[in-house]
C-alpha positions as CSV (number, residue, x, y, z in Angstrom):
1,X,-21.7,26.5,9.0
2,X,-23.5,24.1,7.9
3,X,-25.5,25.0,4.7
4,X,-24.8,23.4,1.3
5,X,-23.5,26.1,-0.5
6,X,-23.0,25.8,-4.3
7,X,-20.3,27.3,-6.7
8,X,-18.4,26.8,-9.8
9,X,-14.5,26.3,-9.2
10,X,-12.6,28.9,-11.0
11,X,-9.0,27.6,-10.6
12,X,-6.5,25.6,-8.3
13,X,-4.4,27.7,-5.7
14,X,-1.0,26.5,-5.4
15,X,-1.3,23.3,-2.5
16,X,-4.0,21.8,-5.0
17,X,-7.6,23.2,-3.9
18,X,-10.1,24.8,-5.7
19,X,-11.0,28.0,-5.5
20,X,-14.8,29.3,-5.4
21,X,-16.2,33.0,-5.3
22,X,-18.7,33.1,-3.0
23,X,-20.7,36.2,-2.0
24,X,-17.3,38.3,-2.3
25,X,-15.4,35.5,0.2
26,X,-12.5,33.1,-1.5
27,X,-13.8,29.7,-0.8
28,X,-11.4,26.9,-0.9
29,X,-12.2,22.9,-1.7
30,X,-10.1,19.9,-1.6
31,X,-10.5,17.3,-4.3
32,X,-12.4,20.2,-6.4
33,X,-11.1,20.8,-10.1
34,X,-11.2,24.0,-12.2
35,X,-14.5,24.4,-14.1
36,X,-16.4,21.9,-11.9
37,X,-19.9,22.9,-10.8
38,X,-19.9,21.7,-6.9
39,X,-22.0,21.4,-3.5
40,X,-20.1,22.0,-0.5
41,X,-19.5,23.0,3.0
42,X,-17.8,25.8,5.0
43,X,-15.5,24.0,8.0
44,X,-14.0,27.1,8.9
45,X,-14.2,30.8,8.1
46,X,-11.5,32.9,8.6
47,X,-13.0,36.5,7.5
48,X,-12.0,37.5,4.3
49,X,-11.9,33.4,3.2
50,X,-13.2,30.1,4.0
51,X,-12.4,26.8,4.0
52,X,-14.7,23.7,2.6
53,X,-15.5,20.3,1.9
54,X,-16.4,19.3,-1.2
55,X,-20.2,17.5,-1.1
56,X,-20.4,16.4,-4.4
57,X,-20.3,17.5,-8.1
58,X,-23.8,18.5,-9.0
59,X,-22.0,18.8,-13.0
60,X,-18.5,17.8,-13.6
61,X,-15.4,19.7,-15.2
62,X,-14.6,18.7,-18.8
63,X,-10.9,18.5,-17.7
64,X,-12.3,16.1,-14.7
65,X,-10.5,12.2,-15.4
66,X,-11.1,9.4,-12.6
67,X,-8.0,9.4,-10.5
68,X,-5.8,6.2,-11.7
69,X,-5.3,5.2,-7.6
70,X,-7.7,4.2,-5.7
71,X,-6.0,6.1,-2.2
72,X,-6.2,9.4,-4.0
73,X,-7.6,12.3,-2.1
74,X,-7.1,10.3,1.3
75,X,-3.2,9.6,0.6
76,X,-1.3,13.1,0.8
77,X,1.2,12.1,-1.8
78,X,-0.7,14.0,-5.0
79,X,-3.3,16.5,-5.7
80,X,-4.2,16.3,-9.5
81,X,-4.7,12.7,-10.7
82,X,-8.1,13.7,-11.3
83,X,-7.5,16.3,-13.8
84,X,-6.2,16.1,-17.5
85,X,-2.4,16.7,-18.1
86,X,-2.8,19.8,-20.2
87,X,-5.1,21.3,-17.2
88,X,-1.8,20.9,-14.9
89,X,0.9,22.1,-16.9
90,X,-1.2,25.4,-17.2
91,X,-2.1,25.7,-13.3
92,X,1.2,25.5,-12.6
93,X,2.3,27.7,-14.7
94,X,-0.3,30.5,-13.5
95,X,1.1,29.4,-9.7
96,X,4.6,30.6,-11.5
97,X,3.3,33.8,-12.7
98,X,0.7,35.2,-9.9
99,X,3.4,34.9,-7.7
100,X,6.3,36.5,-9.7
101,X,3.7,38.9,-10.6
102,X,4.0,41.9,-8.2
103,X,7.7,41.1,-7.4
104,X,8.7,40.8,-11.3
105,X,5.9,42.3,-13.5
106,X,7.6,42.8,-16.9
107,X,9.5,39.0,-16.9
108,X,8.2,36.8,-18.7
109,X,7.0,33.1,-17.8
110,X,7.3,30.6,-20.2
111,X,4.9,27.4,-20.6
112,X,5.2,24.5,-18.6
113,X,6.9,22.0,-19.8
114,X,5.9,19.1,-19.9
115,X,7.5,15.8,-17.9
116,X,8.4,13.4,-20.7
117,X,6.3,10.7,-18.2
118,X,3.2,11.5,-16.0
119,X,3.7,8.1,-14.1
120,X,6.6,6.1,-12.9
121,X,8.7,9.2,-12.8
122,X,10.1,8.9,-9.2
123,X,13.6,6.9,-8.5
124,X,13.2,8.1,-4.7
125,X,10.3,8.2,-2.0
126,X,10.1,8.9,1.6
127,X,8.0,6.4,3.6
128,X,6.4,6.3,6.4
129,X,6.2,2.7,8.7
130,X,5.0,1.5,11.7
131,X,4.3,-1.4,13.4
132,X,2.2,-2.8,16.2
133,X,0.5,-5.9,17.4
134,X,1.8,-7.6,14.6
135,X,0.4,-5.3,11.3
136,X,2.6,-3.2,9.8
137,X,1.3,0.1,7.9
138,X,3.5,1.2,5.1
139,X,2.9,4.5,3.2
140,X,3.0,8.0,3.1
141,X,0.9,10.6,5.5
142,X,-2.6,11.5,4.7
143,X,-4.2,14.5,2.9
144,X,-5.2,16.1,5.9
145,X,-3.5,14.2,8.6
146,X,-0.7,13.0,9.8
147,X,-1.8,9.5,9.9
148,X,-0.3,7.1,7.6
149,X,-2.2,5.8,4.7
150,X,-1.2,2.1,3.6
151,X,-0.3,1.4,0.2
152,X,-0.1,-1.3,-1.6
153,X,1.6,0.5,-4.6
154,X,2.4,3.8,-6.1
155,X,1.7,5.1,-9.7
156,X,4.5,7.3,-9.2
157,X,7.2,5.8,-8.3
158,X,9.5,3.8,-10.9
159,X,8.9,-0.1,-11.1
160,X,11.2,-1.4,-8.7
161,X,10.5,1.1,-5.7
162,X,7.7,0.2,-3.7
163,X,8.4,-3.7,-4.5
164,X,12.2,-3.3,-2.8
165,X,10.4,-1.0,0.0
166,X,8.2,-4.0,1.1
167,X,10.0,-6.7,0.4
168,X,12.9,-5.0,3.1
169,X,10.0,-4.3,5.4
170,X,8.3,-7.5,5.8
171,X,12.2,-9.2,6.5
172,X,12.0,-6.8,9.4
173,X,10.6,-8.8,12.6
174,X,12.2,-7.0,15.2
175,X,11.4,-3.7,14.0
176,X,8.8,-2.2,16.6
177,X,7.1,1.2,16.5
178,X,7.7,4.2,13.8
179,X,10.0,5.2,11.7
180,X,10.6,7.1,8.2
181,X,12.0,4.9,5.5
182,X,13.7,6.5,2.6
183,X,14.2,4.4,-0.6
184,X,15.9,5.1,-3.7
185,X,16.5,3.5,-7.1
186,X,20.0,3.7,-9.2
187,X,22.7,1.4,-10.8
188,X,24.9,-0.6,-8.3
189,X,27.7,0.6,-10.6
190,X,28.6,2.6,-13.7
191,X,27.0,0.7,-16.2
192,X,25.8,-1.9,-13.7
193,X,22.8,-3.1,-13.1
194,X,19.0,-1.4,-11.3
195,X,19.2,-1.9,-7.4
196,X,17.1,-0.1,-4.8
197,X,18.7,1.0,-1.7
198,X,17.0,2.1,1.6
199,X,17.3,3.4,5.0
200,X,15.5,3.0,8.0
201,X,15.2,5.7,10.7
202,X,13.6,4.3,13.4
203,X,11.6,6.4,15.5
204,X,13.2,9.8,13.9
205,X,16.4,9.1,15.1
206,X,18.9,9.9,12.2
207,X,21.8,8.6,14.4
208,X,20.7,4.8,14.1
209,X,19.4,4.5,10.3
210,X,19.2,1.0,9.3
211,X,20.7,0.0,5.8
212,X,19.8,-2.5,2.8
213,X,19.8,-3.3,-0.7
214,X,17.2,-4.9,-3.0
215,X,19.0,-6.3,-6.1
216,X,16.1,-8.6,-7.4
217,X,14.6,-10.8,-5.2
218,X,17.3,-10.9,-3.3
219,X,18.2,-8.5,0.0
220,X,22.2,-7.6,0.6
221,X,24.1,-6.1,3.1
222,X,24.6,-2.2,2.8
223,X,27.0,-0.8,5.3
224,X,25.7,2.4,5.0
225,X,28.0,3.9,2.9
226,X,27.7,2.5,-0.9
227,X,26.7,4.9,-3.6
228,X,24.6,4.3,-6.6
229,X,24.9,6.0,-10.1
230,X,23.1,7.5,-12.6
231,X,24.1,7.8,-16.3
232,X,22.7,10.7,-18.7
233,X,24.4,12.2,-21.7
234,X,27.7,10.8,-21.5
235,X,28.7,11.6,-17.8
236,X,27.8,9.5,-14.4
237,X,26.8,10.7,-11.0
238,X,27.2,9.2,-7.9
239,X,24.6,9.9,-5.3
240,X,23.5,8.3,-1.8
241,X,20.2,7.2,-0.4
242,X,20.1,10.6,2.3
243,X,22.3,12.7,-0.6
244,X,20.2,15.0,-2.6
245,X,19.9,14.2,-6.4
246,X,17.1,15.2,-9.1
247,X,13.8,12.4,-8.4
248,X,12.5,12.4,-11.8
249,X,15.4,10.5,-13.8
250,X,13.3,11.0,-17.2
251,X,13.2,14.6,-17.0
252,X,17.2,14.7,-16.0
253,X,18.2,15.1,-19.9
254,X,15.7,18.3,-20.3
255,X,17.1,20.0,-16.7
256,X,20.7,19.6,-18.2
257,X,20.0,20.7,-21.7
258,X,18.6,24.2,-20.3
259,X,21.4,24.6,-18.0
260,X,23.9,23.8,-20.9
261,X,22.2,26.3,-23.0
262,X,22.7,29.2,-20.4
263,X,26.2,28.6,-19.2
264,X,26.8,28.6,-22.9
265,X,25.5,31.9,-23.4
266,X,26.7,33.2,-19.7
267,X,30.5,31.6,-20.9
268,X,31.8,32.1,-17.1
269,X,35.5,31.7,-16.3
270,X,34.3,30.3,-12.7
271,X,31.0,29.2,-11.5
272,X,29.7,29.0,-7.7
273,X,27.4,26.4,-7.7
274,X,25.6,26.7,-3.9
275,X,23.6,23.5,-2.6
276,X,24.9,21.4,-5.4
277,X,23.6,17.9,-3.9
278,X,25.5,15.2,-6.2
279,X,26.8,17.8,-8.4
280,X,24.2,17.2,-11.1
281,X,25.0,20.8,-12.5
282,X,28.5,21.1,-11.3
283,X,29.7,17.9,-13.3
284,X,28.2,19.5,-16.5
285,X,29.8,23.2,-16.1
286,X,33.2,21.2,-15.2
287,X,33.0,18.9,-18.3
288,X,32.4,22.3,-20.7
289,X,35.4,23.3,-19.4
290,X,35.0,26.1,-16.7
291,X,36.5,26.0,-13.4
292,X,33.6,25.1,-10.6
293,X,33.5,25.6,-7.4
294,X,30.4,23.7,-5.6
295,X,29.3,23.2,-2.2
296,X,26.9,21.5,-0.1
297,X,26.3,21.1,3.8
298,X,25.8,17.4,2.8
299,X,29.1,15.4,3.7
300,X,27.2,12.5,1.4
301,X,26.1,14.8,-1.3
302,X,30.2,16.3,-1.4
303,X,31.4,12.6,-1.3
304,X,29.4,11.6,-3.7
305,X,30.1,14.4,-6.1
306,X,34.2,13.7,-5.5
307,X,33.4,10.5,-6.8
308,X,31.7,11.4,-9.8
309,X,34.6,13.9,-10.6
310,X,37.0,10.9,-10.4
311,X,34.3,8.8,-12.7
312,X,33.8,11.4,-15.6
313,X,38.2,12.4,-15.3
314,X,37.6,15.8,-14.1
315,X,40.4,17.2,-12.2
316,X,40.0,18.3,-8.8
317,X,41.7,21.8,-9.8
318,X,38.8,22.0,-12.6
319,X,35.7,21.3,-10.0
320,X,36.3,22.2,-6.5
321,X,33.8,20.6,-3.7
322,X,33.3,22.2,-0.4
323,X,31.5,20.4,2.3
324,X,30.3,24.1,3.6
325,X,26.3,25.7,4.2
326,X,25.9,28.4,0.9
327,X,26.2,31.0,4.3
328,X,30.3,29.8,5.0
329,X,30.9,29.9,1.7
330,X,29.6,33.2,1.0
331,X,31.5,34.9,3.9
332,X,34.7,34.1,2.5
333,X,35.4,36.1,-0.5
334,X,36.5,33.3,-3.2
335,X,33.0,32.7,-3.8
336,X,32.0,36.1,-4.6
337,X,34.9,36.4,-7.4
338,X,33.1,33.7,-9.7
339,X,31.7,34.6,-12.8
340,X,28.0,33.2,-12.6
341,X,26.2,31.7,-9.8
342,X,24.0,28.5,-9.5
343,X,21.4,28.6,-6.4
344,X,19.3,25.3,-6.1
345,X,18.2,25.7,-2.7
346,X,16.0,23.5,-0.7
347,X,11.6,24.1,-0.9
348,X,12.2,26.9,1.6
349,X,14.3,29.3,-0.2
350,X,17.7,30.9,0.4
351,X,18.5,32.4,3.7
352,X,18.7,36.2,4.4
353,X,22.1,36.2,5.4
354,X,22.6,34.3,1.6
355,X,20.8,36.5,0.0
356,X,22.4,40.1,1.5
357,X,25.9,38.3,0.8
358,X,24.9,38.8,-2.9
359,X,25.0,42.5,-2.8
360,X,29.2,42.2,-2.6
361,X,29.1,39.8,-5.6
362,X,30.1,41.3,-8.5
363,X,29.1,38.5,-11.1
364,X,26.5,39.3,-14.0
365,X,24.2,36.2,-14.3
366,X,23.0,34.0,-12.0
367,X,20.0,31.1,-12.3
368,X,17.9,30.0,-9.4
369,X,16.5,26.4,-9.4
370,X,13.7,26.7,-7.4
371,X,10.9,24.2,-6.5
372,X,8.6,26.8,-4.7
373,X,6.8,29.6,-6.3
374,X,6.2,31.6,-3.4
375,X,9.6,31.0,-1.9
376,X,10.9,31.8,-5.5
377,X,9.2,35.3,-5.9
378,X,10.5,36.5,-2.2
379,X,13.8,35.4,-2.9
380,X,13.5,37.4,-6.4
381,X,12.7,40.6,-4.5
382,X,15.7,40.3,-2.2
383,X,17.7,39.2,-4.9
384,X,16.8,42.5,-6.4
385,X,17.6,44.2,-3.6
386,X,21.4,42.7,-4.4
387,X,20.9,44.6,-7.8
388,X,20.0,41.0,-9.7
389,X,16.9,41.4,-12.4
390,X,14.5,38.7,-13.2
391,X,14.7,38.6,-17.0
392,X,12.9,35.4,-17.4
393,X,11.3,32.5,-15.8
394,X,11.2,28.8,-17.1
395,X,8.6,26.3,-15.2
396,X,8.9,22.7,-15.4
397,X,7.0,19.8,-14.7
398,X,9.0,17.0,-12.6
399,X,6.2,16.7,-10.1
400,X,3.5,15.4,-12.1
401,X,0.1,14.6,-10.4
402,X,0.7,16.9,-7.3
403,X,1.0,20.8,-6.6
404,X,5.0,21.3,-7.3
405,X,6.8,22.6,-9.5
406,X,10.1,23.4,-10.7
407,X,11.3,26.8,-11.9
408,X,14.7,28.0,-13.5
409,X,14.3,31.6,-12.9
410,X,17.3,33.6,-14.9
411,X,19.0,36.5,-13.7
412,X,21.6,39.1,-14.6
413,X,23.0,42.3,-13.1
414,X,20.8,45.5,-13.4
């Protein structure tokens, strides 16, 4: 089609576009925002909905703000930098809640809250690089492409980041071709000092990664295997460049102060904490006293949590680390004798063999960290299945500017 079509935007969907009702058909818009009165065009109708582009705004929403970088809505990186904060936090809290809504209709979904910074958040990034006939592009993939869109700079990344990220790349003159570059930002040591470390994979291959560190100005040596740290509240993790551990450091104080707050009230003997990464949560159960027991298929993420348990004096018989998938572990009965249950799975969800292996355990509260709604809402029906009730739902904001967001979703035995 190619008519100019006119609309008012009623709300984001969860993936960041807008969503217009026209003559009975849900149209969606990339780069549209809620209230805004726009022109556009239908690319490609699928029946029962459409997809557009956005023309232009004939009158613009009162939540519309100019977009701080000048690569947003080519760059693939974030969705709403061109909407007000307030606007965000209650999109994604309605992305929470439509999706929970069928699956879960009587729990109840708290406000967003907020990240405690909207920019500079970030302490890790994965690039994208390649190089030919001399230029080298250095970003991340495009909104609606896989090309890579060059950056000179990100608003959300901490201060060091991107500086270490091209500093490493331009001292590269024999790297050729593509590759994924993964960066992240931590102390070189307990109480040491900001470094950024990063690994090169060159052409996808994850058997020939590439190591450095940026400690200033100046590049070192990283043979692949040194950790950096994280201090909050009085404990220190240890966590790797490829080893999972939470991305926005500022909000890391407001995750652990929920979790506290429910394994006080939930007072487990023994805790299973599945896909732990680093340990963030595992080090905090272990240092209130209760027996953990945490695993990861990450070799890194389990080494790096050992070395946190030998950093905060936790003894190994207090926190237990198994370098197992959450499937192993449940098919052993150990696991299924703990008290409560931590899953943090990845964006896609726990497995079905995971969740089936729930209906033998016999534990009465467990809390699912999720960072997808729709993932988080199937998983809460099979969970139910396994006789576990969603009595609540908490959404936070560590993904500011783009679609995602984090959930603790709370449940107990029905």
């Amino acid at each position: 089609m190619n008519n100019l079509l006119t609309g008012t935007v009623e709300k984001w969907v969860y993936g960041g576009r807008g969503l217009i009702r026209w003559q009975g058909k849900a149209v969606f818009v990339s780069g549209a925002v809620p209230g805004d009165e726009a022109e556009f065009r239908i690319i490609r109708d699928h029946g029962r909905y459409a997809d557009a582009e956005l023309v232009r705004i004939i009158t613009p929403s009162s939540r519309r703000l100019p977009a701080p970088c000048p690569r947003f809505g080519v760059c693939g990186g974030c969705q709403f930098q061109n909407a007000d904060y307030s606007l965000q936090l209650e999109m994604k809290r309605l992305f929470v809640a439509e999706n929970l809504r069928r699956i879960a209709p009587g729990a109840p979904v708290a406000a967003v809250i907020p990240s405690p910074l909207q920019y500079g958040y970030r302490l890790r990034a994965k690039f994208h690089v390649e190089r030919s006939a001399g230029k080298t592009d250095l970003g991340f993939l495009g909104a609606s492409s896989n090309r890579i869109i060059p950056l000179d700079a990100c608003v959300l990344l901490r201060e060091p980041l991107f500086a270490g990220v091209r500093r490493w790349i331009d001292a590269f003159p024999d790297f050729r071709g593509a590759g994924e570059l993964h960066a992240a930002l931590g102390l070189d040591a307990p109480g040491g000092s900001p470094v950024v470390d990063l690994a090169l994979i060159p052409g996808g291959n994850l058997h020939r990664p590439r190591f450095a560190r940026i400690s200033g100005e100046t590049i070192l040596p990283h043979p692949g295997d040194l950790r950096l740290y994280h201090a909050e509240d009085g404990m220190v993790w240890a966590f790797h460049v490829f080893a999972f551990m939470q991305n926005n450091a500022p909000a890391i104080p407001v995750l652990l102060g929920l979790v506290r707050e429910w394994l006080e009230a939930a007072k487990p003997a023994c805790l299973a904490d599945l896909y732990c990464g680093a340990g963030l949560y595992g080090l905090l159960a272990a240092r209130m006293g209760m027996d953990v027991i945490s695993m990861d298929s990450s070799r890194q993420a389990i080494e790096c949590a050992a070395e946190s348990l030998r950093l905060n004096g936790v003894g190994e018989s207090r926190w237990r680390l198994l370098a197992i998938s959450a499937e192993e572990a449940l098919r052993g009965g150990e696991i299924l004798n703990a008290d409560a249950m931590i899953l943090n799975p990845p964006r896609a969800g726990c497995s079905r063999e995971v969740l089936s292996a729930l209906r033998r355990w016999k534990g009465g509260r467990l809390l699912y960290v999720s960072c997808d709604p729709a993932r988080l809402a199937r998983d809460t029906d099979r969970l139910g299945e396994a006789g576990l009730r969603l009595e609540r739902a908490q959404p936070l904001d560590l993904f500011p500017q783009t679609t995602h967001v984090e959930t603790l979703a709370f449940f107990t035995r029905a």
